[in-house]
C-alpha positions in Angstrom: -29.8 36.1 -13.3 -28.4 33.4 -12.2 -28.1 31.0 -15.3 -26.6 28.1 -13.6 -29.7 26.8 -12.0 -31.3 26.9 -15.4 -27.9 25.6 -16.8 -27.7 22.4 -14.1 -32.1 22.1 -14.9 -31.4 21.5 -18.5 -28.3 19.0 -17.7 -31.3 17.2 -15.4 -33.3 17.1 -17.4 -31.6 15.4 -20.6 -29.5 12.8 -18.3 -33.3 11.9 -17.0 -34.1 11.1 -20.8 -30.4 9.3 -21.2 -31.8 7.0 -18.6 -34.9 6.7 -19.8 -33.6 5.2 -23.0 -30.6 3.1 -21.1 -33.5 1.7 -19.4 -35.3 0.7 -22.7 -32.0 -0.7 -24.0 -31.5 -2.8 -21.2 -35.8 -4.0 -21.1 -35.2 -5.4 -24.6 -32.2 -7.2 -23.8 -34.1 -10.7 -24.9 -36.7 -8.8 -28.0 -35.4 -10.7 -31.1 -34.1 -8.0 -33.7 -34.3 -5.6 -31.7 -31.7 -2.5 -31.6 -30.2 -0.4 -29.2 -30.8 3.3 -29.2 -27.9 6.0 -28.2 -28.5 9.5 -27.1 -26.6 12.3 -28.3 -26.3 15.9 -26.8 -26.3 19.5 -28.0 -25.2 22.6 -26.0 -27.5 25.1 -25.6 -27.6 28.8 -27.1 -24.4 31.0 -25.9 -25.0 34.4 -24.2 -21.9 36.6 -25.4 -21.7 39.5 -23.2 -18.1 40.6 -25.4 -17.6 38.8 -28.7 -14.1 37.7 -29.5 -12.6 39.9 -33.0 -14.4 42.6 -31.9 -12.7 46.3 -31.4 -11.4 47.7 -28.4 -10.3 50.2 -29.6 -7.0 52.1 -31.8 -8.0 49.0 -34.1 -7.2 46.6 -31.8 -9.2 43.4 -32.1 -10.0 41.2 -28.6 -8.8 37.8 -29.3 -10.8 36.2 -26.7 -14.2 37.0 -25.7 -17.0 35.9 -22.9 -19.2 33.0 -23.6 -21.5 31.9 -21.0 -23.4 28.7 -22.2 -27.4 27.7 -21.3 -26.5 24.0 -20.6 -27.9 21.0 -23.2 -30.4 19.3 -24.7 -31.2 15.8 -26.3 -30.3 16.2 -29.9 -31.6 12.7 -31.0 -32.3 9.1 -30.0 -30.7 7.4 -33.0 -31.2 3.5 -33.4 -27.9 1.6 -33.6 -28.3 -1.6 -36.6 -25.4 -3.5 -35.2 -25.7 -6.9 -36.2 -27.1 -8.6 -33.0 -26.1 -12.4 -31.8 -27.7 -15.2 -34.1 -29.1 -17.8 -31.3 -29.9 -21.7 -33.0 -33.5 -22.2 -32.1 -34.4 -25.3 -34.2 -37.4 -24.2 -35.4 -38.0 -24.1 -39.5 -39.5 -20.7 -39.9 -37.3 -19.2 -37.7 -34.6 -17.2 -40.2 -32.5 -14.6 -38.9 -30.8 -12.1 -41.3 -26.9 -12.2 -41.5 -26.3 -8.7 -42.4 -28.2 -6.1 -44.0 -31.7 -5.8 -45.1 -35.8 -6.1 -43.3 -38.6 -8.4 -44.1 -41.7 -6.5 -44.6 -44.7 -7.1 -42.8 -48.0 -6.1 -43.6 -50.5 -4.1 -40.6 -53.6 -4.1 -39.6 -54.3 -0.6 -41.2 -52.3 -2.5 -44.3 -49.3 -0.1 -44.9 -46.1 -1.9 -44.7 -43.7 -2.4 -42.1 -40.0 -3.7 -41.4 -38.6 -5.9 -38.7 -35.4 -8.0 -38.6 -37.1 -10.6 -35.8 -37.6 -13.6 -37.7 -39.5 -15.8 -35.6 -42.2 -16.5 -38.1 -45.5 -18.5 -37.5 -47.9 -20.0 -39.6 -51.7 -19.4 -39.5 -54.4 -21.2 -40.5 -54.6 -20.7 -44.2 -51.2 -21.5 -44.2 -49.4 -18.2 -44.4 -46.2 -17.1 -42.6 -46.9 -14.4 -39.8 -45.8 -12.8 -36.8 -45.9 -13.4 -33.4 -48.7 -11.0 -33.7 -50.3 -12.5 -36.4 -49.4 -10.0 -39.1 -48.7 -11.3 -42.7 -44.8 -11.4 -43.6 -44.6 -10.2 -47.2 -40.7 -10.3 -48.5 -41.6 -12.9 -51.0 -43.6 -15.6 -48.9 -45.6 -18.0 -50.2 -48.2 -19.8 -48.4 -47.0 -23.1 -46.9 -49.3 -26.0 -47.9 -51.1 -27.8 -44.5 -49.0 -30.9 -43.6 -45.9 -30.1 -45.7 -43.2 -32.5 -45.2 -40.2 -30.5 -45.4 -38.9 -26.8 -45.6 -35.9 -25.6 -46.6 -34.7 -22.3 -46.8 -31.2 -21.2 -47.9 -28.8 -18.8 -47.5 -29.6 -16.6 -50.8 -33.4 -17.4 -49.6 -34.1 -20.1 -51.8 -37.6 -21.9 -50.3 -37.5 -25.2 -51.0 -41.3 -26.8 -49.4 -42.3 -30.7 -50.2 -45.7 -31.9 -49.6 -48.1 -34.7 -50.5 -48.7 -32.4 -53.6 -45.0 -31.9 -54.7 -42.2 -29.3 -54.2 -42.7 -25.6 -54.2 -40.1 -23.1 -54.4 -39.8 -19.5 -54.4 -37.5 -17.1 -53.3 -37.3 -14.1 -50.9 -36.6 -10.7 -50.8 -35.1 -8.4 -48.4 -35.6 -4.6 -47.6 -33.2 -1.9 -47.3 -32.9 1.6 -46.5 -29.8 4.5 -47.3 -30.6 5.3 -43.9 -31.9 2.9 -41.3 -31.5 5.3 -38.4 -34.2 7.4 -39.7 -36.5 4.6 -39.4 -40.1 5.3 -36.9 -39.6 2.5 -34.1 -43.1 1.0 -34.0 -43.0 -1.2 -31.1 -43.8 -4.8 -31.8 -40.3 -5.4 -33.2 -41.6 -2.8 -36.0 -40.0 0.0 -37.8 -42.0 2.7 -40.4 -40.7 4.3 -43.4 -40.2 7.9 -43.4 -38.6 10.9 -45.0 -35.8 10.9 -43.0 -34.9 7.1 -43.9 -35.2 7.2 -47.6 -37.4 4.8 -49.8 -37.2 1.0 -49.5 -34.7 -0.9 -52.0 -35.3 -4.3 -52.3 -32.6 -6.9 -53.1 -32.5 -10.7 -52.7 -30.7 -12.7 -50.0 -27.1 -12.5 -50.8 -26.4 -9.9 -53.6 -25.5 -6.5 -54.0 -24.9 -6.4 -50.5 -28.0 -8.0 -48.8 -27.7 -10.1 -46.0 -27.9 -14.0 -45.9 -31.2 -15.9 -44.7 -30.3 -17.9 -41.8 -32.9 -21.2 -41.2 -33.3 -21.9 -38.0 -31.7 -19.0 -36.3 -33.4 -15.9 -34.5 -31.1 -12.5 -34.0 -30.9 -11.6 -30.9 -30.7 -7.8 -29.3 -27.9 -5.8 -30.0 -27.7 -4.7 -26.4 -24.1 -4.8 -25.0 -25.7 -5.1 -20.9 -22.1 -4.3 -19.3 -22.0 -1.2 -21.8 -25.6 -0.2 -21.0 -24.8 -0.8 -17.0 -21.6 1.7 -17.3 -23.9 4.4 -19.1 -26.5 3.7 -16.1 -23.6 4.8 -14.0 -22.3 7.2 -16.1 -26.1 8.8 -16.3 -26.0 8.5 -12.5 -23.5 10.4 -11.9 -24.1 13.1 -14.3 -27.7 13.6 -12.8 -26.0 14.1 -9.5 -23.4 16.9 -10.5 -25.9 18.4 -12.2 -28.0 18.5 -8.6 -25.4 19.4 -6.7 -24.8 22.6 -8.8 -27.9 23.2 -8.4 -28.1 23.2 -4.4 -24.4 25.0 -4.7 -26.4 27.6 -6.7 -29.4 27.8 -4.4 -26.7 28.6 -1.4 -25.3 30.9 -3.0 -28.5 32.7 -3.5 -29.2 32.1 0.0 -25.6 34.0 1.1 -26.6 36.6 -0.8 -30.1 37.6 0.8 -28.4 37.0 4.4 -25.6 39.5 3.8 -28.3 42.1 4.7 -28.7 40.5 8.2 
């Protein structure tokens, strides 16, 4: 059998989902908070037609034996938390996080989620949401209609003055031991799971929480001269692995002419 058309198939096949997530990465360029995935690669199971320490003989041992790989696989697609760019937007719910940590946000189906965009809204009963409309948790209060002023600081102290008075409270921040593990929602969204470990909540600025940021959105992590060599890089692996392919299929083809 000739195992380097299935070898060169399975190389295909994983640069195909290389640039299937390069292209993602490079999509999400301008998605506030979002971050970049990374693809990593496993070979494939070894065929060992003579193991190496085994005897030849007169107890002899062969120090080197034959190993004829199977070709790879996608091992993972492992998100990469990189702090991303913090870009001024002016506006006061907009707060970007300045190190580590989530805000939670409730869904529709009303388990909890965790996303580091910060471009918050307000609805009509005055409470902060997403773009999507979803209720940001993490400590918010609802904003009185026709407050004055709002003020939040670095160790998320919420300072809000209205024709009623001054409210303040304070936010909270999510962490996780490992935020790779996290279930990429879409909508700026990530989902506990086993793999991430349970949710530790801190406040702004202690114990190794990032800052609150006023006025500031974080933008994507995505490196686009990095992303555009990996395109290349892909590129060019796709091909090699092609071209052993038709190498492979010719030398099949010399094979059943010899008879001729």
């Amino acid at each position: 059998m000739n195992l380097s058309l299935y070898s060169a198939a399975t190389g295909m096949e994983a640069q195909q989902l290389n640039l299937n997530t390069i292209a993602n990465n490079l999509a999400n360029v301008n998605t506030p908070g979002f971050k970049r995935s990374k693809i990593e690669f496993q070979d494939l199971l070894y065929q060992k037609p003579r193991a190496s320490g085994s005897d030849s003989g007169g107890g002899n041992l062969i120090p080197t034996g034959i190993e004829v790989g199977n070709g790879s696989r996608v091992a993972a697609t492992s998100k990469v938390f990189t702090q991303g760019q913090l870009t001024s937007t002016g506006e006061k719910l907009d707060v970007a996080i300045q190190g580590d940590g989530f805000f939670e946000v409730q869904r529709v189906d009303g388990t909890i989620g965790y996303t580091r965009d910060g471009s918050f809204k307000l609805n009509a009963s005055g409470q902060v949401v997403t773009v999507d409309g979803l209720p940001i948790l993490s400590g918010f209060q609802p904003i009185p209609a026709g407050a004055s002023s709002i003020h939040i600081a670095e160790n998320g102290e919420v300072t809000v003055q209205s024709s009623s008075g001054t409210q303040s409270f304070r936010l909270t921040l999510t962490r996780f031991a490992n935020p790779s593990g996290l279930r990429s929602l879409g909508g700026n969204l990530f989902e506990e799971t086993a793999a991430s470990g349970t949710p530790e909540q801190g406040q702004p600025g202690e114990q190794g929480f990032g800052g609150t940021i006023q006025g500031y959105t974080e933008a994507s992590n995505v490196n686009i001269v990095e992303e555009m060599v990996n395109l290349i890089v892909a590129q060019r692996a796709y091909e090699i692995n092609s071209k052993s392919i038709q190498t492979s299929d010719e030398m099949l083809q010399n094979i059943a002419n010899m008879k001729r």
